[in-house]
N, C-alpha and C positions, 0 to 999 in steps of 0.2 A: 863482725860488727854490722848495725843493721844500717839502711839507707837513711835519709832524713826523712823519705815518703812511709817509711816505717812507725813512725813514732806518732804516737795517739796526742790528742790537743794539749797544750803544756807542754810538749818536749819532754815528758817522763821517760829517761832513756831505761830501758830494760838492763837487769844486771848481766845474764845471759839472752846470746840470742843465735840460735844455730839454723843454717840451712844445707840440704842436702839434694843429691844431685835427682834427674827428674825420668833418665833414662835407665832401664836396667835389662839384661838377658837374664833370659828361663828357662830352665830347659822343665819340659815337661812328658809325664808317662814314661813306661819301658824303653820305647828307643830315645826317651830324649832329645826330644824335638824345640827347638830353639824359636823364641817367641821374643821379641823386642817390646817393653810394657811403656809405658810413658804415665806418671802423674806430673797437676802442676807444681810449682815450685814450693816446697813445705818451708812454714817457719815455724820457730817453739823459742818462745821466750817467757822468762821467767824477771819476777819483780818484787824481790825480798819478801823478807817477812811482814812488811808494811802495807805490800800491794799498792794496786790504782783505786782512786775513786773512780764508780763506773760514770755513764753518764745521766743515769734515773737519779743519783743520790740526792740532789736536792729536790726532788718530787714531795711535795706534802703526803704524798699518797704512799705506802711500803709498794715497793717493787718487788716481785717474784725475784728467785736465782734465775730462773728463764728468763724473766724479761730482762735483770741486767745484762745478764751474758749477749742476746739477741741486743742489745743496745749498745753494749760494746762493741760487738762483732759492725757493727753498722756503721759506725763513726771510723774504727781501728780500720778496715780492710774498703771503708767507700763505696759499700753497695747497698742497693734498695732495699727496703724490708723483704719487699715479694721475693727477694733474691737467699733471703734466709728463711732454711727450713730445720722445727727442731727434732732431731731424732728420738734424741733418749734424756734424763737426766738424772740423778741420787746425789742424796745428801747424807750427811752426819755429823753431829761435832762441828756445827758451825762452819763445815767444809759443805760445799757443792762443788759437785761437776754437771756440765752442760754439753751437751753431744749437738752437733747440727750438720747438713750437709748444705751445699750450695743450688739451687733451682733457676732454671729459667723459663720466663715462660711455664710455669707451674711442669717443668721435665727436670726431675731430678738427674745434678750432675756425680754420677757413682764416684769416680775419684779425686771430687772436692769434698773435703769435710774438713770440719774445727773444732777443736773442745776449750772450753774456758774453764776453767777453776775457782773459787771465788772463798776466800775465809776472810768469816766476819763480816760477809758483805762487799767486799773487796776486792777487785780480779788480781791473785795471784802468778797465775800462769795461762800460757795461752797459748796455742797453736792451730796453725790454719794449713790448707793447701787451695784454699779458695783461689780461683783465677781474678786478678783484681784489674777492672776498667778506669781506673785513675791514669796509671803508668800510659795504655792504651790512649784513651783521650789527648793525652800530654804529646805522645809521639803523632798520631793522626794532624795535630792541629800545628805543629810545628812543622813537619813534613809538606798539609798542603799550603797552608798559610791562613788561617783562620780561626774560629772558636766554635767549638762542640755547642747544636743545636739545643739542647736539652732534650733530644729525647734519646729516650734509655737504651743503652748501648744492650748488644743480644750476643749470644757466643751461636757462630755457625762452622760448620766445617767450606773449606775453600778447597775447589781440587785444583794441585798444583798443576799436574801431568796426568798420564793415565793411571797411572800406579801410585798415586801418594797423594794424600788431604792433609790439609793443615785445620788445627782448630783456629778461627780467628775471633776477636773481639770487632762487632760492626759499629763506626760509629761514624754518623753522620757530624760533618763539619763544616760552615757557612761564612763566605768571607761577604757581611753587609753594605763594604764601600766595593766591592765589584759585583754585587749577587751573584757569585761564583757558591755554587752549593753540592756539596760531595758527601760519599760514602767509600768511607776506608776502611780496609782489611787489616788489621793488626796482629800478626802471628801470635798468638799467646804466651809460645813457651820461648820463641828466640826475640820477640820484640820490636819486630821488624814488621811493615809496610808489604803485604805482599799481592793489593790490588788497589786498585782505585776506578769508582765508577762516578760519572758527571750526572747530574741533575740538571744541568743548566741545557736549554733546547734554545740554540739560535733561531730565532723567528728575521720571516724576512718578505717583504713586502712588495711589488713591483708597479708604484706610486706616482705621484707628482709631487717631487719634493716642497718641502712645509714652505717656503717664501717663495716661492712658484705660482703661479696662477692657475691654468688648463692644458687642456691634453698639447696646448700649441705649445706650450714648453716642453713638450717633452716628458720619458716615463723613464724612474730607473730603479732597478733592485735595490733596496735598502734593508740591512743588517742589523737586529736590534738596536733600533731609536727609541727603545723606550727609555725614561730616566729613572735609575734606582732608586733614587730618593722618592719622588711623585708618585712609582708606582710600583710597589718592595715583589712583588708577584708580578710584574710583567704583564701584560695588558691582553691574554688567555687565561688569565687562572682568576676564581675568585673564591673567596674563604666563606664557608655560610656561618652567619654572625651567631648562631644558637651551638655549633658546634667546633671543633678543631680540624675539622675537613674541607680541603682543597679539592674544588671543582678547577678540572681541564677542558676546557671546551675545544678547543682543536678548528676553533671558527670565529667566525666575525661578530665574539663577544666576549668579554670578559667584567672586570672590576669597576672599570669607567664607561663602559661603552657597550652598546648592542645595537648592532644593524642587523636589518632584516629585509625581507622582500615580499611584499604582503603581507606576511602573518608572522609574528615572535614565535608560532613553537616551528613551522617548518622552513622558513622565509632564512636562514643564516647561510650566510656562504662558508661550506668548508676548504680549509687548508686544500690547494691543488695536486700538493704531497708533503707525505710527514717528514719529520715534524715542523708543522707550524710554518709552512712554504708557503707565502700568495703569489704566486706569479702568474696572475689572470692578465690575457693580453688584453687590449684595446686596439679595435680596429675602427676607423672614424668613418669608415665607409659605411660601417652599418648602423644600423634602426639603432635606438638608445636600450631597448629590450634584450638584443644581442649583447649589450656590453655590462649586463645587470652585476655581473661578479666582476670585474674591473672597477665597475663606481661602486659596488659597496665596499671592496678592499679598501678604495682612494680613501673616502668618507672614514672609514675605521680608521683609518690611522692619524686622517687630518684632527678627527674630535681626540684621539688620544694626546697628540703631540698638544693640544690647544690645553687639556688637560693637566699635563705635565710639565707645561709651560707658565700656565696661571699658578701652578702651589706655590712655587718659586715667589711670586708675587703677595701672596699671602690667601691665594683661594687653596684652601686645605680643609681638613675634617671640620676643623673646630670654627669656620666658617663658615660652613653648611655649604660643602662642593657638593659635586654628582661622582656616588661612588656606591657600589652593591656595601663594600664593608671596607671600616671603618679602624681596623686595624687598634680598636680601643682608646683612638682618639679625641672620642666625644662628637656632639650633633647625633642627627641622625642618621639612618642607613637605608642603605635596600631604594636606594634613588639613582644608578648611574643614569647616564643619556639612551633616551630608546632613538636609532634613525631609522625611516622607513625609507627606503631608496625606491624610487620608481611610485610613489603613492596613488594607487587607481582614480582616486576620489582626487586627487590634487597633482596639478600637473603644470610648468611653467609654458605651456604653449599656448598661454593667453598670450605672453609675448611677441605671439609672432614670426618666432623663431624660424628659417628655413636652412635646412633640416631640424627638425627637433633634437634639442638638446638636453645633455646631464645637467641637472644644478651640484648631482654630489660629488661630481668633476670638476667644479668651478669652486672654487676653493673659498676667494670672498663672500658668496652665500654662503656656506657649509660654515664660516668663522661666525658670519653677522647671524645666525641663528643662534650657536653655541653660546654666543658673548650675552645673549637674551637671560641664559640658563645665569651667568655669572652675575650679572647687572639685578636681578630679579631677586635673587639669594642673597648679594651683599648690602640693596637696599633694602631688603622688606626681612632682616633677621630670619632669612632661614626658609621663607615662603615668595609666593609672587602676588603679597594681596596691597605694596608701596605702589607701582607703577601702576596705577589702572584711572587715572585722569589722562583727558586728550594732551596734559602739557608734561604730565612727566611720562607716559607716553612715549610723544616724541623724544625726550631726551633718551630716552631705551634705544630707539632706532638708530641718535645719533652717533649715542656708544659703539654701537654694534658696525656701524661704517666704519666708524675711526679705529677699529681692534683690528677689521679686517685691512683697514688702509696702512697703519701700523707695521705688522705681518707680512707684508710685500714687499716694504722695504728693504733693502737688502746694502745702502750704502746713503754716505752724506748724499751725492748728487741723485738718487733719485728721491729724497725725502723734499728734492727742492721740485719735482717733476709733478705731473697731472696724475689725479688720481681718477680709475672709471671705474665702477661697479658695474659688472655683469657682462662686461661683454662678449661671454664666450655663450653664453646662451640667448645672449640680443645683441647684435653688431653693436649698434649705437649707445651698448648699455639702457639699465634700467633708472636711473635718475637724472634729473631734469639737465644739470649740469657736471659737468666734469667737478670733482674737489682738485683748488688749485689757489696759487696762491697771488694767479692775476685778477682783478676787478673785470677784465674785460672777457676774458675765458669762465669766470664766474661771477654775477654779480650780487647774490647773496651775500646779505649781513645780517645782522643782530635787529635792526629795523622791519627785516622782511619776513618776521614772527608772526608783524600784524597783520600781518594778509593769508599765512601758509600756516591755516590751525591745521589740517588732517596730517594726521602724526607722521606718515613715510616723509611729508612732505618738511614739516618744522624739522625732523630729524635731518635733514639737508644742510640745513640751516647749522646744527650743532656740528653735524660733521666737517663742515665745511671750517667754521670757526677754529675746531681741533686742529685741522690740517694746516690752519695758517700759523697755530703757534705750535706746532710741533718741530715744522719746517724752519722756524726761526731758531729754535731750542737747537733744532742740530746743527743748521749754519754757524750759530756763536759755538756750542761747546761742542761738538762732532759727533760721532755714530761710532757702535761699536756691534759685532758681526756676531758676537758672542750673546746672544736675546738672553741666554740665561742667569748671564752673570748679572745679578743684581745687587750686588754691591760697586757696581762700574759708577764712576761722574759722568757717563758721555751722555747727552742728551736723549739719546732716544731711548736708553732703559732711564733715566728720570722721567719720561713723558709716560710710559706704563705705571709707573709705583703711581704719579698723580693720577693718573685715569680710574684705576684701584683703587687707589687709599682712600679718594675723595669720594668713593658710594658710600 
C-alpha cells in the first residue's frame, strides 16, 4: 500500500502500487568480486483503465505527452521543475511513454529516473526512484522545531566516518519566534537526521547597559539584545533592497545603524574576535581618542536598542523608521542611522569639560539625538521639513530630553527623582535646570515660553512639563520594568505610546 504523502491532489488511490528494496550485492568479472549497489527507493504504480487527469488538462492550450508527464512528475513526487530532466520519449496508439531522470543543480542524478505512461492523454502508470524533499523537509522541521525557509533543498553527500558517505537532502529550517536558523542533513535513504549545523552567531557587546547612564555605571558583556521582532537579521546583517543577498559586516554596522570614525568607508570598528565579539575595554584614565572602539561599540548598540525599542511603539517601516531595508514593508529604504563617534569638526569641549569627555558614552545625548531621527519622521510623514520654525523646533528638543529622561528610569521612585542631562561630559550638566518636579529645584513653566525663544532653551521648558506629568502618571498607576511590553496599564509605558502616538 502506498503512503498518504504518495497520492497525487484528490487522493486518487492507485490500484497497484509496489516498492522494492534499495540495496543489493554483485558480484562482478571472473573472480567475482562483490560490490554493494544502492538506488533510491523505486515506486510503480498503476491507475486502471481510466487513468489520472494530469495536471495541464485544463490548460486552453493542448499540452505535449512531455509536458503532462514533467507536470505530473512535479506535483506527484514535490520537486522543482529544474529538478526534472526529460530523457527520451515515444508514442503510438494514443499511448505515450515519457522517460526523465532527476537533476540537481543542472548534475544529473544517474540512479534517479521515472517513466510515466499516458493513454488518451491520461497518466496510466508511473514509476519513479526520484529521491523526494517532501518526507526530508517534514523530518528536518519537526526534529529541529521550525519551518523550511523556502529555499530549495540540494542532495549532497555527508561523510559519516572515514570510510562511509551518506547522500543527504540539505535543507535549511527557521524558527521566526527565536531567529533560531539551521541547516539539516537528512539521510535520503534511512530518513534520518544525520547533522545539523547553526546559522545563528551570538553577538556580544561589552557596554553600558540601555537604562544606564555613563561609564560611572559601570560596563558589562551583553548577549544578543537584539529583538527578533524589530530587527528579523540582527543588527550585523543587512539585505540589499535590489536583490536577495545578505550583507555580513562583522562591525559596527548593520540594518539600523552605522558608526564610524572619521570616514564611512574605513572609520567602522570591527568585531574584537569572531564571530561578532565587542569586547573593547574602557579605560577612563585615558584621552577619549584611546577609547574610540569602546564608544563606538557603546553608541552601536545604545542606537540599536533605541531602535528596537521604538518599533514596538509603532516606529516601524510603514512609518518611515531608519532602516537600510525594509523587509517589504513599505516607506522607504537605504536610510538607517549614520554615527560619527569622535567628529573632528565637532566636538563637546565647548563645555568645558576637564578631562574631555565621550558624548557616545553618555547615553542621554546619544538617545536625545536618536529621538530627533523619530520626532522629525513621525511629524513631517516621512521627511524632517515639519519641524523647522524656532517653536516647533523647540518642541523637537523637548521630545528628545524627555525620551532620554524616560529611558533612565528604571522604577516608581526614581520617575519621582531629578532628572540632569549631561553630566558625565559637564559635571554640572548641560541645562539650565535640573528636570524635576519641585518649583524650587526648577522654576520653569508653561509662562516662561515668553521669554526662552531659542529652541535648546523653550525645549526646557517642554521637557520639564513632560517630567512633571509622567512622574504623576507613575505615582497614581506604577512603573513597569518590562519597557517593551506595550500592551502593560502601568503608567510609564502609557506615557511612551502618548509621546508617539501624539506626533
Amino acid at each position: 500500500m502506498t503512503k498518504k504523502n504518495d497520492l497525487i491532489s484528490g487522493d486518487a488511490v492507485p490500484e497497484t502500487s509496489t516498492r522494492r528494496a534499495t540495496h543489493s550485492l554483485r558480484l562482478v568479472g571472473l573472480k567475482g568480486s562483490q560490490f554493494q549497489t544502492y538506488h533510491p527507493e523505486p515506486i510503480f504504480e498503476t491507475y486502471g483503465t481510466e487513468g489520472l487527469v494530469h495536471p495541464l488538462a485544463k490548460r486552453s492550450v493542448p499540452s505535449t505527452s512531455e509536458e503532462a508527464a514533467r507536470a505530473f512528475l512535479e506535483e506527484k513526487l514535490g520537486v522543482n521543475p529544474e529538478a526534472v530532466s526529460h530523457k527520451s520519449g515515444h508514442s503510438s496508439n494514443n499511448v505515450a511513454n515519457e522517460y526523465f531522470r532527476q537533476a540537481i543543480n543542472n548534475i544529473t542524478i544517474t540512479n534517479a529516473v521515472a517513466n510515466v505512461a499516458l493513454k488518451d492523454k491520461k497518466v496510466v502508470s508511473f514509476g519513479a526512484s526520484f529521491v523526494k524533499p517532501k518526507e526530508a523537509i517534514s523530518t528536518a522541521e519537526t526534529a529541529i522545531g521550525g519551518k523550511h525557509n523556502n529555499v530549495p533543498t540540494s542532495l549532497e553527500y555527508f561523510a559519516k566516518d572515514s570510510d562511509h558517505v551518506a547522500l543527504t537532502h540539505v535543507v535549511q529550517v527557521r524558527n521566526n519566534e527565536t531567529d533560531e536558523w539551521y541547516e539539516g542533513f537528512v539521510d535520503a535513504d534511512s530518513g534520518e537526521i544525520v547533522n545539523v549545523i547553526s546559522f545563528m552567531a551570538h553577538a556580544s557587546y561589552r557596554v553600558i547597559p540601555f537604562a544606564l547612564q555613563d561609564p560611572t555605571d559601570g560596563f558589562q558583556t551583553l548577549t544578543d539584545p537584539q529583538d527578533p521582532v524589530a530587527s528579523p537579521d540582527g543588527w550585523h546583517r543587512h539585505r540589499l533592497n535590489f536583490s536577495n543577498t545578505t550583507i555580513i559586516t562583522n562591525a559596527t554596522s548593520g540594518n539600523n545603524v552605522l558608526v564610524f570614525k572619521s570616514s564611512v568607508m574605513d572609520g567602522l570598528t570591527p568585531q574584537s574576535f569572531a564571530p561578532d565579539n565587542y569586547g573593547y575595554a574602557f579605560n577612563p584614565a585615558s584621552e577619549p581618542a584611546a577609547n574610540k572602539d569602546a564608544a563606538s561599540v557603546n553608541v552601536f548598540y545604545l542606537a540599536n536598542m533605541m531602535h528596537d525599542l521604538l518599533y514596538h511603539y509603532g516606529f516601524t517601516e510603514s512609518a518611515h523608521n531608519l532602516q537600510y531595508y525594509n523587509y517589504g514593508k513599505g516607506s522607504s529604504e537605504n536610510d538607517p542611522v549614520y554615527i560619527s563617534v569622535q567628529d573632528s569638526e565637532k566636538t563637546n569641549y565647548t563645555f568645558g569639560a576637564t578631562p574631555f569627555r565621550d558624548g557616545a558614552l553618555e547615553h542621554d545625548i546619544a538617545i536625545h539625538e536618536y529621538t530627533h531621527g523619530l520626532t522629525n519622521r513621525l511629524t513631517g510623514g516621512g521627511t524632517a521639513r515639519c519641524l523647522t520654525t524656532d517653536e516647533s523646533r523647540g518642541l523637537g528638543e523637548g521630545w528628545s530630553d524627555a525620551l532620554a529622561d524616560w529611558v533612565r528610569q528604571t522604577s516608581a521612585q526614581s520617575a519621582a527623582e531629578d532628572f540632569i542631562m549631561g553630566t558625565y561630559v559637564y559635571t554640572k550638566g548641560f541645562r539650565d535646570y535640573p528636570y524635576s518636579t519641585s518649583l524650587t529645584t526648577n522654576p520653569l513653566t508653561y509662562g516662561s515660553l515668553q521669554n526662552r525663544t531659542e529652541v535648546h532653551a523653550a525645549g526646557e521648558v517642554w521637557a520639564n512639563i513632560w517630567h512633571e506629568i509622567y512622574a504623576a502618571l507613575v505615582a497614581k498607576l506604577g512603573f513597569s520594568a518590562d519597557k517593551k511590553n506595550v500592551s502593560s496599564t502601568t503608567r510609564n509605558i502609557i506615557a511612551l505610546h502618548l509621546l508617539v502616538e501624539a506626533l
